[in-house]
C-alpha positions as CSV (number, residue, x, y, z in Angstrom):
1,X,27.1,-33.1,-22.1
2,X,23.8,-34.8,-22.4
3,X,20.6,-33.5,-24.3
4,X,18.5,-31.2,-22.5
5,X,15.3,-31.7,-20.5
6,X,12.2,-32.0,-21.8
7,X,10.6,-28.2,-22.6
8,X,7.6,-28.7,-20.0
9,X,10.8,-28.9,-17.2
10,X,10.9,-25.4,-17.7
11,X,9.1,-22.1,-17.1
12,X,9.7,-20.7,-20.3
13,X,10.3,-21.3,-24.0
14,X,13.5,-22.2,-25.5
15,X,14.4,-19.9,-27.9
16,X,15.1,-21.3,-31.7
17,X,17.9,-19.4,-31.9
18,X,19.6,-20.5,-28.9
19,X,21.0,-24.7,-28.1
20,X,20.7,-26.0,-24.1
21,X,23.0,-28.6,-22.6
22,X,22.9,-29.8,-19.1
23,X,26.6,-29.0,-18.3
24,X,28.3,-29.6,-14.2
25,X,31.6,-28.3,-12.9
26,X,32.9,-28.2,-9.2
27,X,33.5,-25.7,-6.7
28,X,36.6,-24.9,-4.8
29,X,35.1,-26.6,-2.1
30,X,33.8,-30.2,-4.1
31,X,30.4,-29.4,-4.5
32,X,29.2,-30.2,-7.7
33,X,27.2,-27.3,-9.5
34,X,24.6,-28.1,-12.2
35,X,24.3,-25.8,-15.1
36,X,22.3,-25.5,-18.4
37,X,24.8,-23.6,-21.0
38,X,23.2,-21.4,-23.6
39,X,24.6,-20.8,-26.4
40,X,23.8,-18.8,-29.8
41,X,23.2,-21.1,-32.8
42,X,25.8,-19.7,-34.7
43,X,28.6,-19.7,-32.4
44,X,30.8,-22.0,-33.5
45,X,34.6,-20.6,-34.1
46,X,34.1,-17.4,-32.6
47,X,35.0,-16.3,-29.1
48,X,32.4,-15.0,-27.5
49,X,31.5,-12.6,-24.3
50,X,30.3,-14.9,-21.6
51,X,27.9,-14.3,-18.6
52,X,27.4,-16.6,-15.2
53,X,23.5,-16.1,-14.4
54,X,21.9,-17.7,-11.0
55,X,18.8,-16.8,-8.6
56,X,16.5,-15.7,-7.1
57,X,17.2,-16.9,-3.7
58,X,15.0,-20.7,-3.6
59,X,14.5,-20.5,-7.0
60,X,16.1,-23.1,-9.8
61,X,18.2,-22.8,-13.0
62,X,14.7,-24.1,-15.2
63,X,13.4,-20.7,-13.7
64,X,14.1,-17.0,-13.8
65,X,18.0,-17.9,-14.7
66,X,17.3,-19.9,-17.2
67,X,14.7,-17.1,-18.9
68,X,18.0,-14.5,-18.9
69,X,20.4,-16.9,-20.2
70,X,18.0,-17.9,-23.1
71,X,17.3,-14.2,-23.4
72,X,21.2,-13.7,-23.5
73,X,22.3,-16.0,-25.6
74,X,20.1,-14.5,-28.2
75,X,21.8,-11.3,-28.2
76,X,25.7,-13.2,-28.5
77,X,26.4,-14.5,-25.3
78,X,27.7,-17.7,-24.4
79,X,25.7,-18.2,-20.8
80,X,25.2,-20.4,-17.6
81,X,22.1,-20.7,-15.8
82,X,23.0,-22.5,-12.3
83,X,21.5,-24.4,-9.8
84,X,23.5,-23.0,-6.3
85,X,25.4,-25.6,-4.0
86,X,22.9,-27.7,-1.7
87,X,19.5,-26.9,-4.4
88,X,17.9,-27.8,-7.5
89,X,20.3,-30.7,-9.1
90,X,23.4,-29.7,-7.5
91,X,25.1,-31.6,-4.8
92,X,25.7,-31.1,-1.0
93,X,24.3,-32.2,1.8
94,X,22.1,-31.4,3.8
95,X,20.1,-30.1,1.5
96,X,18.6,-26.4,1.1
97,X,20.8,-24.7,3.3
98,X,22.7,-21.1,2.3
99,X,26.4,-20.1,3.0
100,X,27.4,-16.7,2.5
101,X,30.8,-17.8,1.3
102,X,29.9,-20.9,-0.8
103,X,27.5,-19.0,-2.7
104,X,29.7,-16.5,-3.9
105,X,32.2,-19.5,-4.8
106,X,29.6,-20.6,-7.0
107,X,29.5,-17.8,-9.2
108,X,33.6,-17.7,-10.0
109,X,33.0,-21.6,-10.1
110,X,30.7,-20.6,-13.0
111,X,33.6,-18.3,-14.1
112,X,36.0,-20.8,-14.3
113,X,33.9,-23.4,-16.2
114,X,33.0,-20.5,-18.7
115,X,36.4,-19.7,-19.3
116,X,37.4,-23.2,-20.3
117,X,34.9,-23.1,-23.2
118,X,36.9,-22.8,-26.0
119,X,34.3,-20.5,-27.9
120,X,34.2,-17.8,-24.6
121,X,36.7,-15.0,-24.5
122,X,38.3,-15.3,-21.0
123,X,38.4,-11.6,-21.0
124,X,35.0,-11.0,-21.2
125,X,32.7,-12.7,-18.5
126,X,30.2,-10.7,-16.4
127,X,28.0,-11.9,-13.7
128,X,23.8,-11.2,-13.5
129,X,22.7,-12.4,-10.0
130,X,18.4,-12.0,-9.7
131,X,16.6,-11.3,-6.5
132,X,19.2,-12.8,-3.3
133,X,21.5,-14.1,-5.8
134,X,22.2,-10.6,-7.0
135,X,24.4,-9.7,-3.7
136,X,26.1,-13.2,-4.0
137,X,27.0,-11.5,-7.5
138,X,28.7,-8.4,-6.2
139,X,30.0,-9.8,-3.7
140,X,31.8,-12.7,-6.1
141,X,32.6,-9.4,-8.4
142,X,34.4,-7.4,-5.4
143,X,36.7,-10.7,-4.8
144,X,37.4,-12.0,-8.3
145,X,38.9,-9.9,-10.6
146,X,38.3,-11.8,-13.5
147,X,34.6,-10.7,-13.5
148,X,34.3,-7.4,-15.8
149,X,30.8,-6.3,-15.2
150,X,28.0,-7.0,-12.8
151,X,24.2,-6.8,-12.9
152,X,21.8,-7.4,-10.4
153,X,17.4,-7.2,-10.5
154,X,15.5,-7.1,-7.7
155,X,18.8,-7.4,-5.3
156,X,18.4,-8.4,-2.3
157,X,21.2,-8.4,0.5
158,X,20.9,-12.1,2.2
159,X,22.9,-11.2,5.1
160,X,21.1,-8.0,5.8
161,X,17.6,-9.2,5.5
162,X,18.4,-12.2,7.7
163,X,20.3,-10.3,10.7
164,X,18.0,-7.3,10.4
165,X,14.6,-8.1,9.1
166,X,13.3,-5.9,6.2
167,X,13.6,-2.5,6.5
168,X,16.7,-3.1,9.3
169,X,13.8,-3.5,11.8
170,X,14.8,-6.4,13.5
171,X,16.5,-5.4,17.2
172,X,20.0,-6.2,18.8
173,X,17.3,-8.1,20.8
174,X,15.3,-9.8,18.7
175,X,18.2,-11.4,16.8
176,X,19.6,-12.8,19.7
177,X,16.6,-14.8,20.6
178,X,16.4,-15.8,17.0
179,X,19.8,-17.2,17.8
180,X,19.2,-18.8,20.8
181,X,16.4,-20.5,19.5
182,X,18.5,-21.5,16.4
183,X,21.0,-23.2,19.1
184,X,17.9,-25.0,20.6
185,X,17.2,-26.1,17.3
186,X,20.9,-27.1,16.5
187,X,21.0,-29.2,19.3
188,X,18.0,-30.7,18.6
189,X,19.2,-31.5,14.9
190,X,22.4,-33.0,16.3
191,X,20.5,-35.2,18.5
192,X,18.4,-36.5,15.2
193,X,21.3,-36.5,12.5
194,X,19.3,-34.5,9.9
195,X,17.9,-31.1,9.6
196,X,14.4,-29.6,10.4
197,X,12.5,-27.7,8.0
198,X,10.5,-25.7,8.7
199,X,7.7,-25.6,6.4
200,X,5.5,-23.0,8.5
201,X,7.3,-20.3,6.6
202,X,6.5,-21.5,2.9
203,X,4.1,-19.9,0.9
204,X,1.0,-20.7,0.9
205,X,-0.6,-23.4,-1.9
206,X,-3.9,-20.7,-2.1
207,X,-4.1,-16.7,-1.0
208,X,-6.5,-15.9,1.1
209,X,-6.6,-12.0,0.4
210,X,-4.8,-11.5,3.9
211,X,-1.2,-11.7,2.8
212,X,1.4,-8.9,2.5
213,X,1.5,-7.9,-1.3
214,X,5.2,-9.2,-1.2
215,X,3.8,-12.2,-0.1
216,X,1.0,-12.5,-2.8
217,X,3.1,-11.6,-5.5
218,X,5.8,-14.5,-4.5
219,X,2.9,-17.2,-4.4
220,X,1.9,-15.7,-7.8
221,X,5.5,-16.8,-9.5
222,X,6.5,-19.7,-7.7
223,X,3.0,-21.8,-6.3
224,X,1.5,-21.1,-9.7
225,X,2.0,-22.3,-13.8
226,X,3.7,-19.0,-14.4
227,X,6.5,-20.2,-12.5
228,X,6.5,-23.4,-10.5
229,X,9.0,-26.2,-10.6
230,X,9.3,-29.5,-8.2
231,X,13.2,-28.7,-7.5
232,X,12.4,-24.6,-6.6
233,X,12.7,-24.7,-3.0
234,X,10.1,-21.9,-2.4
235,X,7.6,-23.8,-5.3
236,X,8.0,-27.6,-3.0
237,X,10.1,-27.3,-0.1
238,X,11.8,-25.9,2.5
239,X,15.1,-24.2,3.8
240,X,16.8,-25.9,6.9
241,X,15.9,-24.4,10.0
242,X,18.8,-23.3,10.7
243,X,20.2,-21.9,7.0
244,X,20.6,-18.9,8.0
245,X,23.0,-18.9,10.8
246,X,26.2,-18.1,8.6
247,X,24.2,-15.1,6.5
248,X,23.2,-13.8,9.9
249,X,26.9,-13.3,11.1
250,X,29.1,-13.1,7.7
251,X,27.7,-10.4,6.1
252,X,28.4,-10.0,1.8
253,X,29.2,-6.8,1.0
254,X,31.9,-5.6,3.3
255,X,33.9,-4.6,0.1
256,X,31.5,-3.3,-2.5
257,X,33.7,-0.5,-3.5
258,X,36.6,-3.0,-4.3
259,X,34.5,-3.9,-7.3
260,X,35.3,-0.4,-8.5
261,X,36.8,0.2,-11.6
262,X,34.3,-2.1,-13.0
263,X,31.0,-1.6,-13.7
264,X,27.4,-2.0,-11.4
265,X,24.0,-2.1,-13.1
266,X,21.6,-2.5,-10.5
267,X,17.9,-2.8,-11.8
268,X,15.1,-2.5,-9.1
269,X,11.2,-2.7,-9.7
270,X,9.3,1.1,-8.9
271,X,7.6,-1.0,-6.7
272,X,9.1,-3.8,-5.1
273,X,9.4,-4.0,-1.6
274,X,13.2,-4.7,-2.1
275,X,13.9,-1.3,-3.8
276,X,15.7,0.0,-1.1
277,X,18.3,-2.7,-1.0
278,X,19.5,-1.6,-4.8
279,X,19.2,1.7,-3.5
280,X,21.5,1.8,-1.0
281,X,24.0,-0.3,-2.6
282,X,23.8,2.7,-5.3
283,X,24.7,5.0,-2.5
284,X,27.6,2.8,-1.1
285,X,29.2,1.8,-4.3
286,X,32.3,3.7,-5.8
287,X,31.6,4.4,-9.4
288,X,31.1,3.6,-12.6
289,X,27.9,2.5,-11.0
290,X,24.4,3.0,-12.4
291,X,20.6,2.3,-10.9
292,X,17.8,1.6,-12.8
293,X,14.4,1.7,-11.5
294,X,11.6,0.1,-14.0
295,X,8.4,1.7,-13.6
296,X,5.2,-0.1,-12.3
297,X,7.4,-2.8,-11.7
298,X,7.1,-5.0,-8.3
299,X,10.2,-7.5,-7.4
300,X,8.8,-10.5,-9.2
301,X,7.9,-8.3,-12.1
302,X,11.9,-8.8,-12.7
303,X,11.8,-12.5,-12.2
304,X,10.1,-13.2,-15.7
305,X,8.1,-10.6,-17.2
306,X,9.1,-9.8,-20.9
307,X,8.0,-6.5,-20.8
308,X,9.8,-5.2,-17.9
309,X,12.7,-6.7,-17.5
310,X,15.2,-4.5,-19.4
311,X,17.1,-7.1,-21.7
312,X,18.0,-4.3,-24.3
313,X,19.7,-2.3,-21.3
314,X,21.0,-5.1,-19.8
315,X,22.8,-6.3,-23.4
316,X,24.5,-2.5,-24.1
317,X,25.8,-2.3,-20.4
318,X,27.8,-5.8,-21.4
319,X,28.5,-4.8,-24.5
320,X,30.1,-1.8,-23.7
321,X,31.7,-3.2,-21.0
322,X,32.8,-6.9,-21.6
323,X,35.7,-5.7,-24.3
């Protein structure tokens, strides 16, 4: 472990109650994952509850991760903040491109470096996935057993959104042309040996008063001090053209009552134009489940505001759960 980055690499403030180290671990399938452990100042000899933390979807671990596993660790936790395969520091190449199946590998990679800490209690590791991230949690939850508890904020389904559009409003239609034209461009990446990216759909550097709100509020986190960083993919780059071939056609949550008899805390902004995806995972689920909806919250209210993001909640549900 090396000593950690310097404080302006991050979005937020370290707390003095809390130590960082740059940690890295492997995935089933080679990929080395970068992490920054969190741990309470005053953990040595104990065994400790431990959570795996990653998201939102483009975002980095010196971001909206990293703020929960600081804010964590201050409550007991032992936690990990990670970059996911093919982003931020981690390896794999191409870069920025998203698998439905190596995502959710990453979180019980995250669960098997966690449990070889020797102050974590194997018994006692939960999972917080943020924004796309949080149904790459549930979906890691449903298939590996050794995860006790799950919480997601501002959850989106990947594989939904990309298939159907928001709001499921994409036709049988329309998403075939989106795949023929992600053919085109398949054939057209083969022929160069490299990705496109396609940088038309990044936010924009300035708002011009004309954008969705979602929109708006994304540029307001990510192209701005609150919460830009070089490595974030939605802060200074872009995904592959063709990312999101395998969430379009492997969809995540096939078996979300298999993570049944453990617990689901889904948190959702009042409103955020994602709402509906935490909502109708509410519906699906098999209990103990529980929904949360933060009032005059929007989806990147959840990302890194203090004041709305339910920490005190969020520490009770593993609390009472992680034993």
């Amino acid at each position: 472990m090396t000593q950690p980055e310097p404080a302006e690499q991050y979005t937020f403030l370290l707390s003095d109650k809390v130590s960082r180290q740059k940690v890295s671990f492997k995935n089933r399938y080679g990929i080395t994952i970068s992490g920054d452990l969190y741990m309470p100042n005053d953990s040595e000899n104990k065994k400790l509850p431990a959570l795996a933390i990653s998201g939102p979807f483009g975002a980095v671990k010196e971001q909206s991760s990293g703020l929960y596993a600081n804010q964590m660790a201050q409550n007991g936790y032992v936690a990990i903040a990670f970059d996911p395969s093919y982003t931020g520091e981690s390896s794999g190449e191409p870069r920025n491109i998203a698998s439905s199946d190596i995502n959710t590998e990453d979180f019980s990679a995250a669960v098997d470096f966690l449990g070889l800490q020797k102050n974590v209690d194997r018994e006692k590791i939960g999972i917080i996935g943020i924004c796309g991230f949080g149904g790459f949690a549930l979906n890691a939850t449903a298939v590996d057993k050794r995860v006790k508890a799950v919480v997601t904020t501002s959850m989106y389904d990947m594989t939904r959104v990309a298939s159907k559009g928001y709001f499921d409003a994409v036709t049988s239609e329309q998403k075939a042309a989106i795949l023929e034209q992600m053919g085109q461009q398949r054939w057209i990446d083969a022929e160069n040996g490299s990705p496109f990216y396609d940088n038309s759909r990044n936010l924009p550097e300035t708002l011009t008063g004309n954008e969705p709100p979602f929109v708006a509020q994304y540029q307001n986190y990510y192209k701005t001090a609150r919460g830009f960083h070089p490595r974030s993919i939605n802060s200074n780059a872009s995904w592959a053209a063709t990312s999101s071939l395998s969430l379009m056609n492997m969809p995540i949550l096939s078996y979300l009552t298999e993570i049944s008899p453990r617990p689901m805390l889904l948190i959702a902004g009042e409103n955020a134009h994602s709402k509906y995806f935490s909502e109708d995972i509410y519906k699906s689920a098999a209990e103990p489940k529980e929904l949360m909806i933060i009032p005059n919250a929007v989806h990147t209210d959840l990302y890194d505001q203090l004041d709305k993001i339910p920490f005190e909640k969020i520490d009770i549900f593993f609390k009472s759960n992680l034993k």
